[in-house]
C-alpha positions in Angstrom: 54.1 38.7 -85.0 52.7 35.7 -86.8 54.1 33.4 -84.3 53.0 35.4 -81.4 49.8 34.9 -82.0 50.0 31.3 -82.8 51.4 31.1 -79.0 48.5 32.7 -77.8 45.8 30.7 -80.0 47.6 27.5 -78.7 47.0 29.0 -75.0 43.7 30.1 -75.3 42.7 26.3 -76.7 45.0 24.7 -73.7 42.8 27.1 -70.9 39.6 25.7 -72.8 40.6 22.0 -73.2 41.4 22.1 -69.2 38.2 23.6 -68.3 36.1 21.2 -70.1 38.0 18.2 -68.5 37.5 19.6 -65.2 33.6 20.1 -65.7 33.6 16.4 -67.0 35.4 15.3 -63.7 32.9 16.7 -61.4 29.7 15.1 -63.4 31.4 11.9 -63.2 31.9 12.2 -59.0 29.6 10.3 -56.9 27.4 13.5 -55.0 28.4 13.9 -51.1 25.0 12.2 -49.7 23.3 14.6 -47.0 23.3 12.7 -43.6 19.4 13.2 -41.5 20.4 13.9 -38.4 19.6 10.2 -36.3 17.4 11.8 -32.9 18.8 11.2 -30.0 18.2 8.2 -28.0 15.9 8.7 -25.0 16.8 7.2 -22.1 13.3 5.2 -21.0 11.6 6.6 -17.9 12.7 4.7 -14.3 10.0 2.1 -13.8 8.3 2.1 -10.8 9.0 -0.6 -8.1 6.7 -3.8 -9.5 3.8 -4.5 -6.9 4.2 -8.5 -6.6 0.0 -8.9 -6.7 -2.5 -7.0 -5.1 -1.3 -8.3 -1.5 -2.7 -5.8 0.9 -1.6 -6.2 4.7 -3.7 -5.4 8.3 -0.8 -5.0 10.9 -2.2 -5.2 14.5 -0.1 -4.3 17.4 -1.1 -6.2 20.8 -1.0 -5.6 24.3 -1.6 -1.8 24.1 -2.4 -0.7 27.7 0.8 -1.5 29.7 2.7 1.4 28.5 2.7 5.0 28.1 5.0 8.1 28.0 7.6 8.3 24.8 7.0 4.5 23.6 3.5 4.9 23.2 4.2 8.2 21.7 6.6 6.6 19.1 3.7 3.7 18.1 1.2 6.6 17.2 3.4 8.1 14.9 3.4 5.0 13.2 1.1 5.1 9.6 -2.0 5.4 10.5 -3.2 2.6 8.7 -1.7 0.2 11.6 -4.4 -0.8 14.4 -4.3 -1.1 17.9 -5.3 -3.9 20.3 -5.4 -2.6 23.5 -5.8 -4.9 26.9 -8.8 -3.5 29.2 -8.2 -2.5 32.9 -4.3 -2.0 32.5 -2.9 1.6 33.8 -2.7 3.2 30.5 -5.4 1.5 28.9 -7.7 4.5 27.8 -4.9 6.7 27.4 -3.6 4.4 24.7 -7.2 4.1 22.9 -7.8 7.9 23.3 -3.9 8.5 21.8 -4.5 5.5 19.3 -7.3 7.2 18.0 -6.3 11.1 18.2 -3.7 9.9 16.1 -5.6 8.2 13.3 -5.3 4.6 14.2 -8.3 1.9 14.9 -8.4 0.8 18.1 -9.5 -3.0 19.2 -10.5 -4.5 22.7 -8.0 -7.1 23.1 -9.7 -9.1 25.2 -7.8 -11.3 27.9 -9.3 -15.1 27.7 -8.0 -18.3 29.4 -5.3 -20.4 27.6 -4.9 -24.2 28.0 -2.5 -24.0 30.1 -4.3 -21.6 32.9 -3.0 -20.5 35.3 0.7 -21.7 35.0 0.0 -18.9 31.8 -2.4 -16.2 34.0 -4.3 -13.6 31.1 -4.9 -11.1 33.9 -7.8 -10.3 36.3 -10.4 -9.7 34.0 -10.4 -12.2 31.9 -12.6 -14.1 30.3 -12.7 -18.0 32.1 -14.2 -21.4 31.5 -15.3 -21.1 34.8 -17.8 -18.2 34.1 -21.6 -18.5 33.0 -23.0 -16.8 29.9 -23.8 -13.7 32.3 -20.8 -13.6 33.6 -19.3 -13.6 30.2 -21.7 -11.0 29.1 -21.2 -8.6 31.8 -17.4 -9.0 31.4 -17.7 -7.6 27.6 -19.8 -5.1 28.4 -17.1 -4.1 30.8 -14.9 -4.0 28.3 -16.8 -2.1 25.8 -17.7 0.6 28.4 -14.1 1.5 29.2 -13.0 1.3 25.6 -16.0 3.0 24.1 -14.1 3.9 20.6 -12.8 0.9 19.6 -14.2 -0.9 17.1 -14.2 -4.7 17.5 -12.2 -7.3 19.6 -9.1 -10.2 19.6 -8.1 -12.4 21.5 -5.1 -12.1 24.3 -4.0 -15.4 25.0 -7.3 -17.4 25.2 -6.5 -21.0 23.5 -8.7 -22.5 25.4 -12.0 -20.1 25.3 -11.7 -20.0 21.5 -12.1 -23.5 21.1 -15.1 -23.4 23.5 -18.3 -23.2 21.1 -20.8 -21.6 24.0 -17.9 -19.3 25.4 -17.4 -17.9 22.3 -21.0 -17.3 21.1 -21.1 -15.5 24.4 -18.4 -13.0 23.7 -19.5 -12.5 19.9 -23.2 -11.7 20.8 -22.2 -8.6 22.7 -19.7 -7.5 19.7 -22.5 -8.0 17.5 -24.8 -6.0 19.5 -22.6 -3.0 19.6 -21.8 -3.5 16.1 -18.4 -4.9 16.3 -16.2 -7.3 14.2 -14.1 -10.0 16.0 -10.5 -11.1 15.0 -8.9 -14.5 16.2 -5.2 -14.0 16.8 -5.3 -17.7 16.4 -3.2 -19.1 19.5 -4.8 -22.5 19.1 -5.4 -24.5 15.9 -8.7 -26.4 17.4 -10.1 -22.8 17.2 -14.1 -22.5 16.3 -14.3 -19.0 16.3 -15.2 -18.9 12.8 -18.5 -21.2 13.1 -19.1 -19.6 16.4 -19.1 -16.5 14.0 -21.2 -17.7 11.3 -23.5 -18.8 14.1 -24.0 -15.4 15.7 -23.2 -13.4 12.4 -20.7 -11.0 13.2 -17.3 -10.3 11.1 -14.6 -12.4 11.7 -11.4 -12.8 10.1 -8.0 -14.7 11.2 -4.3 -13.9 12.6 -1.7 -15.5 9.7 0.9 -14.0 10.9 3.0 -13.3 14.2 5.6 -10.8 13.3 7.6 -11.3 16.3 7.5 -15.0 16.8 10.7 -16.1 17.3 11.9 -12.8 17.6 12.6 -9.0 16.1 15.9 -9.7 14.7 16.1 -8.5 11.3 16.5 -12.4 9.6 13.1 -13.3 10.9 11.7 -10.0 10.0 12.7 -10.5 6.5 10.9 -14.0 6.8 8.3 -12.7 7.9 7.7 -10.3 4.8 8.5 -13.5 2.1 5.8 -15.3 4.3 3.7 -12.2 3.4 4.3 -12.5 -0.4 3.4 -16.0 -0.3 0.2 -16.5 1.2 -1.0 -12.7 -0.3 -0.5 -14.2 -3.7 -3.3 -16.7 -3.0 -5.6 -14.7 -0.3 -4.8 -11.6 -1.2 -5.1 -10.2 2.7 -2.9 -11.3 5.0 -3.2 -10.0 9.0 -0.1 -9.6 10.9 0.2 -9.5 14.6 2.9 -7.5 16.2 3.7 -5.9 20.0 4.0 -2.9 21.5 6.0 -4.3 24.4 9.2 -2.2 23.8 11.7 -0.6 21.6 13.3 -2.9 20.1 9.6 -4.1 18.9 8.8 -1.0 17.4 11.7 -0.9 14.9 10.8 -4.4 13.9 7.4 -2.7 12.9 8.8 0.0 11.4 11.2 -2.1 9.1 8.5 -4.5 8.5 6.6 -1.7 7.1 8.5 -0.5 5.0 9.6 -3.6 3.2 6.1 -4.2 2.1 5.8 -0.7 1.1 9.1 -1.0 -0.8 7.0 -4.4 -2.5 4.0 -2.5 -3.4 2.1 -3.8 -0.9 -0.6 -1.9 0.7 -1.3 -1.4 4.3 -5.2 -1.6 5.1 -6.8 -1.0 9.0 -7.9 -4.2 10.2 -11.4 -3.2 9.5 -10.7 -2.9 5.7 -9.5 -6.8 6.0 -13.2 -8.0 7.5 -14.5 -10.2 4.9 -18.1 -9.9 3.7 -20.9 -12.2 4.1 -19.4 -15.4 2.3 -15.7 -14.7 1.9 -12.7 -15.6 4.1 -9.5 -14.2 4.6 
């Protein structure tokens, strides 16, 4: 009996001496540090394309007047912002202003004036001439004016050599200024003076820096054409671009032209949002 309960004392201490040691183990472990949760990396918001500059671009299509039916139709559903220069006296020359304009595009006289080389290069029947007197000139403009009563200003088709005439010139911009209109020289010749002739008469005027489809409408030259953009629109900050309406292949040279400069952050302006103000130049 004695030595049963020895075996049990000797138990009961053995249960207790392992508990204790096991209590001492855990005190001794290191605790299990709780992890914060990390949040979850956002993914940063696309960036819009980078506008290279405030470069804002005037594109005027020339020669309106010549054609109608489905190619005229496909140039007015062109953005709106893009003006139209429209030749006076040719078969579909109001349709194309009245279309121009239904449409939401400016419309522009361009007017037909002698080159230097006249007549091997003929600007048409109507045209202004050397030949012609300060009436003659006037009349012709009011001519103009009369059968294109909702456009807003005037170029010049062809015409190297009555934009470097000083009286010629003043002619043609007194009658714009009388009827409130802004001139723009497609600058054909560099001995132009339409910009004194201008500043003479005090009418708007700005200048042609680019011909989109000089050599041609192949895409390379188009792509040119758009670099030539970015580099004088980081200095002037307007650049005017002539195109032509004269066929297909013309139009979807404008319509890729377009939108490259939209794809740049460029902005397309009318041609009467590129008119400087009294003092600046473009």
């Amino acid at each position: 009996m004695k030595m049963l309960k020895f075996v049990v004392v000797i138990m009961m201490l053995f249960v207790i001496i392992l508990f204790v040691t096991s209590c001492k183990k855990k005190e001794k472990q290191t605790p299990t540090q709780v992890q914060t949760p990390q949040p979850k990396e956002e993914k940063a918001p696309e960036q819009p394309k980078e506008s290279k500059g405030n470069v804002k671009v005037a594109l005027v299509i020339d020669d309106f007047g010549s054609n109608g039916g489905a190619l005229l139709e496909s140039f007015c559903k062109l953005d709106p912002k893009v003006s139209f220069a429209i030749i006076p006296g040719l078969d579909y020359s109001k349709t194309a202003m009245k279309k121009g304009v239904a449409s939401g595009h400016e419309t522009i006289i361009h007017i037909p004036m002698q080159p230097l080389d006249y007549p091997k290069n003929d600007p048409g029947k109507n045209a202004i001439l050397l030949a012609m007197n300060t009436d003659e000139i006037t009349k012709r403009v009011e001519d103009y004016i009369d059968e294109l009563p909702y456009c807003i200003g005037a170029n010049n088709h062809m015409g190297s050599a009555v934009t470097g005439n000083m009286d010629d010139m003043k002619a043609v911009l007194k009658v714009l200024k009388k009827h409130d209109m802004f001139f723009l020289d497609s600058a054909t010749t560099p001995t132009s003076i339409v910009t004194e002739a201008a500043n003479a008469v005090g009418i708007p005027e700005a200048k042609r820096r680019i011909f989109l489809d000089v050599p041609d409408s192949s895409p390379e030259n188009t792509a040119k054409k758009v670099k030539d953009v970015e580099k004088i629109g980081t200095t002037s900050g307007t650049v005017i671009v002539i195109g032509h309406c004269h066929n297909q292949k013309k139009l979807e040279q404008i319509q890729s032209f377009i939108k490259q400069i939209k794809g740049l952050g460029y902005e397309l302006i009318p041609i009467s949002k590129a008119m400087p103000k009294h003092g600046e130049a473009v």
